[in-house]
C-alpha positions in Angstrom: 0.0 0.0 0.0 1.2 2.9 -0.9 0.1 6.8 -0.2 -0.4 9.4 -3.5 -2.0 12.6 -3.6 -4.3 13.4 -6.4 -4.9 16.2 -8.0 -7.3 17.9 -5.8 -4.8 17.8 -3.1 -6.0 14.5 -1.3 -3.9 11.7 -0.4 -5.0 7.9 -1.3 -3.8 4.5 -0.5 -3.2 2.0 -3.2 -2.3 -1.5 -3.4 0.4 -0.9 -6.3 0.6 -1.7 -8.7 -3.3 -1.8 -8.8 -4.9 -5.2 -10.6 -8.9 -4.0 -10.8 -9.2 -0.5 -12.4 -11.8 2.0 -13.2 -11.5 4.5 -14.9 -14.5 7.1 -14.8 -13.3 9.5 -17.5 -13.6 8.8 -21.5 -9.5 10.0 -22.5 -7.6 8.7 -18.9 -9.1 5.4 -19.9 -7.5 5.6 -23.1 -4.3 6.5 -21.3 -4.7 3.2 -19.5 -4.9 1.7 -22.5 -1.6 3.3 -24.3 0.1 2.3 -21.0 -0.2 -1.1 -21.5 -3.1 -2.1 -19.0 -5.6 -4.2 -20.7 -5.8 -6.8 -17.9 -5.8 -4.4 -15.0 -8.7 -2.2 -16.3 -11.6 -3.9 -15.1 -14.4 -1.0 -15.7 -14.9 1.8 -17.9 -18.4 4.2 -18.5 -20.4 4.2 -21.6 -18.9 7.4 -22.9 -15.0 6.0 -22.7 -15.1 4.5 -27.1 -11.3 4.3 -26.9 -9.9 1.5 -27.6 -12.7 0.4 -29.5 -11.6 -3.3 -28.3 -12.2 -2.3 -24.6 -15.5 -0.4 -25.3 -16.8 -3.9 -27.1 -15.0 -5.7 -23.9 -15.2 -4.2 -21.2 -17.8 -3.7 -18.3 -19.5 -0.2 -18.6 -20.5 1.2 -15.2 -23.0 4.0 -16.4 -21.8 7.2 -17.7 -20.2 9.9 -16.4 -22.3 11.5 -14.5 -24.9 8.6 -14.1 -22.6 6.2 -12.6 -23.8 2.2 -11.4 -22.6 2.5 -8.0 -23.9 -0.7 -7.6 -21.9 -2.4 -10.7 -19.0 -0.7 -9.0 -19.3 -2.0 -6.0 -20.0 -5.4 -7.5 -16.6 -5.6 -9.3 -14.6 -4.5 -5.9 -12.0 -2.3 -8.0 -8.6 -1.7 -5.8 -8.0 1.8 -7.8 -11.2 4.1 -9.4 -9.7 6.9 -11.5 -12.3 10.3 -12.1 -12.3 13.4 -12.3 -13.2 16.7 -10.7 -15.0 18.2 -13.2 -16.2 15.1 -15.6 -17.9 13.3 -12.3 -20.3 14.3 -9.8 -18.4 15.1 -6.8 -21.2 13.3 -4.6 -20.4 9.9 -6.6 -17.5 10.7 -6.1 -17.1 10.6 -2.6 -19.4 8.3 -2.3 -17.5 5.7 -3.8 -14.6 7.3 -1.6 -15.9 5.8 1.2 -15.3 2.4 -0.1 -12.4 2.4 -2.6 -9.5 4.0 -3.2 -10.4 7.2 -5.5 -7.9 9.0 -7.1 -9.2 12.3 -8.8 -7.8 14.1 -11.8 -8.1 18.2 -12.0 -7.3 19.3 -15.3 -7.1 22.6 -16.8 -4.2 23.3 -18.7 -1.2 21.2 -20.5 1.2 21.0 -18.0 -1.8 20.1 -15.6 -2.5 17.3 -18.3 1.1 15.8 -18.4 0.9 16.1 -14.5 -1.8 13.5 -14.6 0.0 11.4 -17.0 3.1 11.1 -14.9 1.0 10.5 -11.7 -1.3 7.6 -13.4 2.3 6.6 -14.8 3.8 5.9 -11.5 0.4 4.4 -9.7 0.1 1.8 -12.5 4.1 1.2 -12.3 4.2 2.0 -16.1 6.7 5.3 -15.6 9.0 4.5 -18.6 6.1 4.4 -20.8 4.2 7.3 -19.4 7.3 9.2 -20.0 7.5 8.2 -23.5 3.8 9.8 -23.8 5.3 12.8 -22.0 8.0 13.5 -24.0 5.8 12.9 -27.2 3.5 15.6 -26.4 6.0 18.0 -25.4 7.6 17.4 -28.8 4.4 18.1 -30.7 3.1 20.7 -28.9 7.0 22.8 -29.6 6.9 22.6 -32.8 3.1 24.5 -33.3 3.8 28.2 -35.1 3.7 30.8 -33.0 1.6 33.7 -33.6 2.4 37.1 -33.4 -1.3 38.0 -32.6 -3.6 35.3 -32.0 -6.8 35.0 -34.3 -10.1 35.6 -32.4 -12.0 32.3 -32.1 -15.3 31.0 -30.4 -15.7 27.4 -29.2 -19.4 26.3 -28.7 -19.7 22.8 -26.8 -23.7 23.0 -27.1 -27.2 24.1 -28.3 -30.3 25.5 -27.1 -29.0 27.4 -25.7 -25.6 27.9 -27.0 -22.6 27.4 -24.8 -19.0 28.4 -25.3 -16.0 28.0 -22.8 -14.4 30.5 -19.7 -11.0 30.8 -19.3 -10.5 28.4 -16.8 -11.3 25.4 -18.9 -8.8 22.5 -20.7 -10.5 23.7 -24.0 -9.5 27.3 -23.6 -5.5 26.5 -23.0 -6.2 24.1 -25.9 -7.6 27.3 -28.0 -4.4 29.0 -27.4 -1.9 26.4 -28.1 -3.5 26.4 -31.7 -3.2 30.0 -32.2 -6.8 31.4 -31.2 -7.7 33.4 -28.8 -10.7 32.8 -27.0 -13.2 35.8 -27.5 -15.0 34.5 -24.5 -11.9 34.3 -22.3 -13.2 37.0 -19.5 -15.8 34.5 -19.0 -15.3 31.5 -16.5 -16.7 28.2 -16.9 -19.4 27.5 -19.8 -21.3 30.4 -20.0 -24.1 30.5 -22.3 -24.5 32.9 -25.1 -26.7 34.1 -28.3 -25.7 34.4 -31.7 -25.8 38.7 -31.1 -23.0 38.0 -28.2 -21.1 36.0 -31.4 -21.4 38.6 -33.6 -20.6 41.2 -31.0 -17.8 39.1 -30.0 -15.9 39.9 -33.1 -15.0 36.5 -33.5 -13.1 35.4 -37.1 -13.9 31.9 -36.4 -16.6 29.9 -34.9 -16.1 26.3 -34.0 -19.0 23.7 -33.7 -17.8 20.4 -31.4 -18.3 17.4 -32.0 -19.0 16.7 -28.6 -20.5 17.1 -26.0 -23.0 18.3 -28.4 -22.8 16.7 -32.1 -22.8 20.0 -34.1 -23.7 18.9 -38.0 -23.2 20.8 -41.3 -26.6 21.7 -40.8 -25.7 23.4 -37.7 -23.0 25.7 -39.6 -25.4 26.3 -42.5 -27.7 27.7 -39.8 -25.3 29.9 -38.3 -23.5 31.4 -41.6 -26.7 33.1 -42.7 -26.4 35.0 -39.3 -22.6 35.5 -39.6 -21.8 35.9 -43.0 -18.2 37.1 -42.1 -17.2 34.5 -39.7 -15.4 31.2 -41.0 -17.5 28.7 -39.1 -16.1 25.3 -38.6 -17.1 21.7 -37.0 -13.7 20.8 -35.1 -13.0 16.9 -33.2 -13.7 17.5 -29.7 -11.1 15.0 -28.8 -8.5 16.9 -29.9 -9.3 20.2 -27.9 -11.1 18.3 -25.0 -9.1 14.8 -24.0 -6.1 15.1 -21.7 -4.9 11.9 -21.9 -2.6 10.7 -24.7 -4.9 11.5 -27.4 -2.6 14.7 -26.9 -0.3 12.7 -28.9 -2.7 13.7 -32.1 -3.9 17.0 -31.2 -1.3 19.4 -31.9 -0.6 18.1 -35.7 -4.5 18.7 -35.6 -4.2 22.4 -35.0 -1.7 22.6 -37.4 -4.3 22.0 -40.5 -6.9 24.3 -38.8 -7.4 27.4 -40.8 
């Protein structure tokens, strides 16, 4: 047994290297996966479909935010990996009380590849963790830097429409690309109209593909109302997983223009 502290600053006690995993979170279960730990990983939700093998294979315990405590508490896990702003925090601590819970809080890139290393050195897979590491690092140095940003908007959802604050994963993501974030004095996912878009000043508009499924239909909707603004449907993977689909993202920014 061994003591780490998570992200949020609490300290948990795991059997290492752990042999019955959960993972509560869509991209940290497809870190689990790229570390090599198909036969630990007992438990995934509904919303993790990466690897596509483990999403055929293994046991979904409800989604995100509509966990199967039960079917948790069923498979006894010895390590249950979530995060603080992807799960309910009264789950959360629910399943606390029975299991060791170690909690992800995620914001930036260098929070990211702290998670990495930590998950890294819980599941004894360091070396490759490190390997992950480094690749992103790599990537991520060689985007262009801008010497002014281009004004972007990021909507995540419809009816109403919502965009992301400055304090979110996607926003650091939006900068790393070369956009800055039009919403950024904004925390959070604050909703807004397409009058605060157009006031916004934005040059682009991108449409998720999740959490929402934005559609060309969706763009052809909005470009009648902004006829100046280059309106685009962007992977949501690549601007909001943390894990080592990080790998991919920043040759992905590359080809957005």
């Amino acid at each position: 047994m061994a003591a780490f502290v998570d992200q949020t600053g609490k300290t948990v006690f795991i059997s290492t290297p752990p042999r019955r995993i959960i993972s509560l979170v869509p991209s940290q279960t497809e870190l689990l996966a790229d570390l090599g730990l198909d036969e630990a990983v007992i438990g995934i939700t509904k919303f993790c479909i990466h690897p596509e093998k483990w999403f055929r294979s293994k046991t979904r315990v409800g989604g995100t935010k509509t966990l199967d405590t039960a079917r948790i508490h069923q498979l006894q896990p010895d390590l249950i990996i979530a995060n603080k702003e992807e799960n309910v925090k009264e789950q959360v601590e629910d399943l606390a009380n029975s299991f060791p819970v170690w909690v992800s809080d995620v914001n930036d890139l260098e929070d990211a590849l702290t998670m990495i290393r930590e998950i890294g050195r819980i599941t004894s897979t360091t070396e490759t963790a490190s390997k992950i590491i480094a690749g992103i690092r790599q990537s991520f140095s060689g985007l262009p830097l801008y010497a002014s940003l281009r004004k972007a908007a990021y909507l995540i959802w419809k009816d109403p429409y919502m965009t992301v604050g400055n304090d979110t994963f996607i926003h650091s993501m939006l900068r790393a690309a070369g956009f800055e974030n039009v919403f950024g004095d904004q925390t959070r996912y604050p909703v807004v109209d397409v009058p605060g878009i157009q006031r916004s000043g934005c040059e682009y508009l991108f449409l998720s593909s999740e959490p929402y499924p934005f559609k060309q239909k969706h763009i052809d909707e909005l470009q009648l109302q902004l006829p100046g603004v280059k309106i685009m449907l962007v992977d949501g993977e690549m601007f909001s997983w943390y894990g080592s689909r990080l790998l991919y993202a920043a040759e992905y920014f590359r080809r957005l223009e």
